[in-house]
Structures are given as C-alpha cells and as structure tokens.
C-alpha positions as CSV (number, residue, x, y, z in Angstrom):
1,X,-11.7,-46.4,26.0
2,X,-11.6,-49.3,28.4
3,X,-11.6,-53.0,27.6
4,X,-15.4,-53.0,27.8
5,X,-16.4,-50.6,26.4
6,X,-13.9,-51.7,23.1
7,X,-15.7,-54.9,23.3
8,X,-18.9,-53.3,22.8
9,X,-18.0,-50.9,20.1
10,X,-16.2,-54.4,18.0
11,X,-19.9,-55.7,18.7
12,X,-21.2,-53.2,16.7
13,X,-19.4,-53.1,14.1
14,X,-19.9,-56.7,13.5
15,X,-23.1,-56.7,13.1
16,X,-23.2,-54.5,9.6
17,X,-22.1,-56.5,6.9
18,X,-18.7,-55.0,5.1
19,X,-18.5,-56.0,1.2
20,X,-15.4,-57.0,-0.2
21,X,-13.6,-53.9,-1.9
22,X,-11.2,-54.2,-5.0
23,X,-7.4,-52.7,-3.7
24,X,-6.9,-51.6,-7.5
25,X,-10.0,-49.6,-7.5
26,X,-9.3,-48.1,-4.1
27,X,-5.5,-47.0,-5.5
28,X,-6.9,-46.0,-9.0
29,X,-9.3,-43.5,-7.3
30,X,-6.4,-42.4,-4.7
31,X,-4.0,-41.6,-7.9
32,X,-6.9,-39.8,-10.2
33,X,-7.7,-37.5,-6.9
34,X,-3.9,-37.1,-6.2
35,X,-3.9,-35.9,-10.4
36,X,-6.9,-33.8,-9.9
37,X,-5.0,-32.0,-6.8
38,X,-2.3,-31.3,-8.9
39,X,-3.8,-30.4,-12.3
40,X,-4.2,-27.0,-11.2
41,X,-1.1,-26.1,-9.8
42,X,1.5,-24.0,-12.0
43,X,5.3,-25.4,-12.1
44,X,6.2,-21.9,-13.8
45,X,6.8,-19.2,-11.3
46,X,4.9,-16.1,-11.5
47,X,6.6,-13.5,-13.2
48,X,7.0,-10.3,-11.6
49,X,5.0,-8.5,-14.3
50,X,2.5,-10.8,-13.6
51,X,2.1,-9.9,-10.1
52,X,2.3,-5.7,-10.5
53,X,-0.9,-6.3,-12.9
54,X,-2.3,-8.9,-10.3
55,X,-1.7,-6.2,-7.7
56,X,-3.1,-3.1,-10.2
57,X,-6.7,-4.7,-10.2
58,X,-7.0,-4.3,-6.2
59,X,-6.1,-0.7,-6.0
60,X,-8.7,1.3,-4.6
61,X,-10.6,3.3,-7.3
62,X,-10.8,6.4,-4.6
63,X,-6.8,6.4,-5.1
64,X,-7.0,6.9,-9.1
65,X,-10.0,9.5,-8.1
66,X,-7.7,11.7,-5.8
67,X,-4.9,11.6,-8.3
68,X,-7.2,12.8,-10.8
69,X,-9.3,15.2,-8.6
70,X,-5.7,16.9,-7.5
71,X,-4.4,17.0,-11.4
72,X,-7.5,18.7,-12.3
73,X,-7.4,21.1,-9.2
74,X,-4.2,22.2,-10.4
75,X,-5.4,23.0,-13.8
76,X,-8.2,25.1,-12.3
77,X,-6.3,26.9,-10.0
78,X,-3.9,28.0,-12.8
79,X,-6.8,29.3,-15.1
80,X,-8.7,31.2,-12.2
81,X,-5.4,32.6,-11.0
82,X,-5.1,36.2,-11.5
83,X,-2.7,37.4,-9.4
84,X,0.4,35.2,-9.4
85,X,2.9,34.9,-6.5
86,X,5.3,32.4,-5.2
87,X,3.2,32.0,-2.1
88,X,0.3,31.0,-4.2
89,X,2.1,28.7,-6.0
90,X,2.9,26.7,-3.4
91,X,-0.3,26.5,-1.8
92,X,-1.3,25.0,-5.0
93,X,0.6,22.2,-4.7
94,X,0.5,21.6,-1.3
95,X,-3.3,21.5,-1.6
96,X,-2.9,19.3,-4.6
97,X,0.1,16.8,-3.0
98,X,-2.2,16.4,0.2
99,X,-5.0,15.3,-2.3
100,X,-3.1,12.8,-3.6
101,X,-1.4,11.4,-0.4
102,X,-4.7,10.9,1.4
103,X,-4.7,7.5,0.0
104,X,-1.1,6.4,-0.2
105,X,-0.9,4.9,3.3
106,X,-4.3,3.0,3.1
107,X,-3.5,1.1,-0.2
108,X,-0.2,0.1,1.5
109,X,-2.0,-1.8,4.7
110,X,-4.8,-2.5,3.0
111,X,-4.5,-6.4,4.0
112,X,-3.6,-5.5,7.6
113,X,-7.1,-2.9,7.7
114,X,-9.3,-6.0,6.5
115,X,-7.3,-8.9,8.4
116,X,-6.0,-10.3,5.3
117,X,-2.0,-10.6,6.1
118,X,-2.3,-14.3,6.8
119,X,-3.2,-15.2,3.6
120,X,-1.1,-12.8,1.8
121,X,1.8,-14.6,4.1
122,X,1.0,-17.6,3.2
123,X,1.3,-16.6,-1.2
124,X,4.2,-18.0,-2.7
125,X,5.9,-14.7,-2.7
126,X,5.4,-13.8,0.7
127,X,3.6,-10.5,2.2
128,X,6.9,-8.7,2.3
129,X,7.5,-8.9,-1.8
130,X,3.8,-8.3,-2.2
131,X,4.1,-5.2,0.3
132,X,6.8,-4.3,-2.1
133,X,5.1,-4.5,-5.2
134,X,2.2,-2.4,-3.4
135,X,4.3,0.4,-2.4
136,X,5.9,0.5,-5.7
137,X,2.8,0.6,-7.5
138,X,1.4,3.7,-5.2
139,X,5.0,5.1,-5.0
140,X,5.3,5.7,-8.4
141,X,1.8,6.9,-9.4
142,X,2.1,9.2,-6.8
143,X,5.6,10.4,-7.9
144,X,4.3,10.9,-11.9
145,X,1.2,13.1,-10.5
146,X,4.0,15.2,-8.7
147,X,6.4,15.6,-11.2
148,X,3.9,16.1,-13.4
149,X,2.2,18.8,-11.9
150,X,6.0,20.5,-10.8
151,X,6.8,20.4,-14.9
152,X,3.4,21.9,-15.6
153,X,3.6,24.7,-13.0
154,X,7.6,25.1,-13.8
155,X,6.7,25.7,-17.9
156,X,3.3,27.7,-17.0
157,X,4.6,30.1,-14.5
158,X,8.3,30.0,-15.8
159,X,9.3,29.0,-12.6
160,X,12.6,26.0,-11.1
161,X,11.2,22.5,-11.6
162,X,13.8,21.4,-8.9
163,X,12.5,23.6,-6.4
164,X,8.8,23.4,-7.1
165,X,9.3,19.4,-6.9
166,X,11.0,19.8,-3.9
167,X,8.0,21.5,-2.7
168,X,5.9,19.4,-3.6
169,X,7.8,16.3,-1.9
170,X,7.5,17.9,1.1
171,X,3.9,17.1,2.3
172,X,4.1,13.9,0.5
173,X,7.1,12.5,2.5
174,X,5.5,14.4,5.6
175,X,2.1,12.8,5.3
176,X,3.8,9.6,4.9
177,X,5.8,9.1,6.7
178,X,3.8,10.3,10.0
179,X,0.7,8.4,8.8
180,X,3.1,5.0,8.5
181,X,4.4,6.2,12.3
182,X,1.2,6.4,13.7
183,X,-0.5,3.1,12.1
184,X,2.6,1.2,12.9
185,X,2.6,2.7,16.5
186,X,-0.3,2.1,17.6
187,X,-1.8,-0.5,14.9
188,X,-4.6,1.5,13.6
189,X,-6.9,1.2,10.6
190,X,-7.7,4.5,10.2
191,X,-4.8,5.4,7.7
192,X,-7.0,7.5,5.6
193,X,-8.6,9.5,7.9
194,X,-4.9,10.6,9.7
195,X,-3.8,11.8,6.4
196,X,-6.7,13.7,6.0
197,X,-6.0,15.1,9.4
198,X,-2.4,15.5,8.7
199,X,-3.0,17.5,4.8
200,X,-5.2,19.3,6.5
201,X,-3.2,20.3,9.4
202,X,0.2,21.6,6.8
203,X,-2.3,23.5,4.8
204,X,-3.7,25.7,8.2
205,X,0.1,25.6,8.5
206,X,1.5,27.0,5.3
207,X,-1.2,29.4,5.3
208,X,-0.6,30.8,8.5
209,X,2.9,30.6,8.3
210,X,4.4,34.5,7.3
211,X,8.1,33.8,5.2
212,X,9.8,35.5,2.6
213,X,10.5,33.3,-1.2
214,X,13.9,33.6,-0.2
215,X,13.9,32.1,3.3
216,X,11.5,29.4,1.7
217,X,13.9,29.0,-1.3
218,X,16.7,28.7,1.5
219,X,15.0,25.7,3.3
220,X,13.0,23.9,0.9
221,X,15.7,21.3,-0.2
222,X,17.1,20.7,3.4
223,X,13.4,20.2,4.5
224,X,12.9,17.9,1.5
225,X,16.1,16.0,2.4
226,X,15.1,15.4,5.9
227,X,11.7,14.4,5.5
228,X,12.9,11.8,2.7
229,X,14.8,10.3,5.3
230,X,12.2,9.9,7.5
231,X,10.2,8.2,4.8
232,X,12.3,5.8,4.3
233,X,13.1,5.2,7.9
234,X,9.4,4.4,8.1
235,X,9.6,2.1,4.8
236,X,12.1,0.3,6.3
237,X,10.4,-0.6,9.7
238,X,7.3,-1.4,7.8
239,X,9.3,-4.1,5.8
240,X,10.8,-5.0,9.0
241,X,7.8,-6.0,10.6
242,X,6.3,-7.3,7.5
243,X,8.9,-9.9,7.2
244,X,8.7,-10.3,10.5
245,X,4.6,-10.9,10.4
246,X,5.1,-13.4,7.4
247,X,8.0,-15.9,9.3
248,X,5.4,-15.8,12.4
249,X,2.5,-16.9,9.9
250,X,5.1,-19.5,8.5
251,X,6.0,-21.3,12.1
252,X,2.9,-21.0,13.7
C-alpha cells in the first residue's frame, strides 16, 4: 500500500464514528473467554485403562463377528466330524485361524485406511502409543480365540495343546505378518482383502500339500518360531514408521 492509497483508506475510516469503549470491559471479556477455553481441559492425565476402553468402542464389529463365526466353526466341525485324523484337525484350525486373522491387519491401520493419522498424531499420547494400544487390543483377542480353540480341540480329541497351538500360530503370524509387509510396502488400504487372499491361499496349500503327522510334528515348532520372528520384525517397522509419521505431523 502506497502513500495514497493509505491516505485514502485513513479517509474512510474517519468518516464512521468509533464510540468510546471501557478497557475493563474489553479485559473482563478477554479473561471469561480465556476461562471458557480452559474449563474443558483435563489437568489429570488419561489413564491407560482409560484409553484401552476409549480404543474398544472403535473396533470394528466385523472383527468380534469373525472371532465368533471361526469359534463356532470349530464347534461344528467337531460335532459333524466322523472320521477323525491329524490332517483334519489341522485343517480345522487353519480354516478357523484364517477366519479370525482376516481382520487383524485392518483394525491395526485403520486411521491410515480413512486418512485419520494426523489427528491421532496430534492426541496427547501420540499415534505410536495409540498404535500400541490397538495392536494390543486385537493381539490379544486374537490370541484367546486361539488358545481357546487349541485347549478345546487338545481335551476333545485328546491331542498336545503345544503343538496344536503351534499350529494354529502358524497362519496367524503368516497372515500377518505378510499382510503388514504388503500394506507397509506399497501403502495400501486394502488390508482386508490381502488376508483374505492370503487364508485363502495357505488353505489351497495345506490341502494340497501330501505330509506325514510326523514330518508335520517335526516342523511345526521351527515353522512357528520363524514366522513369529517375522511378525515381529513387521511390528517393529510398523512402530518405526509410526513414530516416525507422528514427529513429521509434530514439525510440520
């Protein structure tokens, strides 16, 4: 703005008459606002309780649904089984485990598949502890439904709950981990449908696949070992970049 043109613009401001204000009224209405701002923050720090239930309300309702669809499976299977082998056995809970991982990765990056990490950066927690809290929450429900179904086939079919768990890790930490490879690789959103593709894929597998109890006895703990590393090797980039994600949302 040029000398001119700030003449003119003082010109027109002078011609609307300005009333008097009182400077106690103008700082009595700065401090209510500045106690209305503040009147609904919390000096207590949210407990970490607090946050797993805050984080339980926004699981997905199709998770619960395939941990209950794959229990129930399970059951079925058992009652309409009439002739029992080890092979069998296994293709129960592989069917069942890929049931039940088909929504493991999705809950995860659920913030990332509907653009939300900025504002889960931005919480006073940070997206990595609320990543955490996630993946404990779907970690463990998934382990119980496991477990769970190992003890009930273990006491039902008088069979090792250490290697029928074992078993039943395996697609879960192969599902997993390959799903958290692929979205993290090439930044997808289609986490569920890749599991699907991928329970699908070690069923055609395992049923195609001609082996003895013994030689599967042999290698189930090895293969269970193995892929449990690779989960966590995946766990650990995905914290990784989460952290990195939330200091980028912090300085920029």
């Amino acid at each position: 703005m040029n000398r001119n043109e700030y003449k003119d613009f003082k010109n027109i401001l002078n011609k609307y008459d300005i009333k008097n204000y009182s400077h106690d009224a103008m700082d009595e209405v700065i401090k209510k606002s500045e106690l209305k701002l503040y009147s609904n923050y919390s000096e207590k720090d949210i407990s970490i309780w607090h946050l797993i239930f805050s984080q339980l309300k926004y699981v997905s309702l199709y998770f619960w649904f395939a941990q209950i669809i794959a229990v129930s499976l399970v059951g079925l299977f058992t009652m309409q089984m009439t002739n029992y082998s080890y092979r069998n056995l296994i293709y129960i809970i592989f069917t069942a485990v890929s049931i039940i991982s088909v929504y493991g990765v999705p809950e995860i990056i659920k913030s990332s598949i509907f653009k939300m990490n900025e504002i889960e950066a931005s919480c006073k927690r940070g997206f990595s502890f609320i990543l955490q809290i996630r993946i404990l929450i779907i970690g463990i429900s998934d382990l119980i439904s496991i477990f769970g179904i190992s003890l009930y086939l273990s006491n039902y079919f008088k069979q090792s709950f250490l290697l029928l768990a074992a078993n039943g890790l395996l697609p879960f930490n192969i599902i997993n981990s390959l799903s958290l490879l692929i979205t993290n690789k090439f930044k997808t959103s289609y986490g569920s449908y890749i599991s699907i593709a991928l329970g699908i894929f070690l069923l055609a597998l395992y049923n195609t696949w001609d082996f003895h109890d013994i030689e599967l006895n042999g290698i189930s703990y090895p293969l269970c070992i193995l892929t449990s590393i690779l989960l966590f090797v995946q766990l650990y980039i995905l914290f990784k970049n989460s952290n990195e994600m939330g200091a980028h949302t912090i300085w920029n």
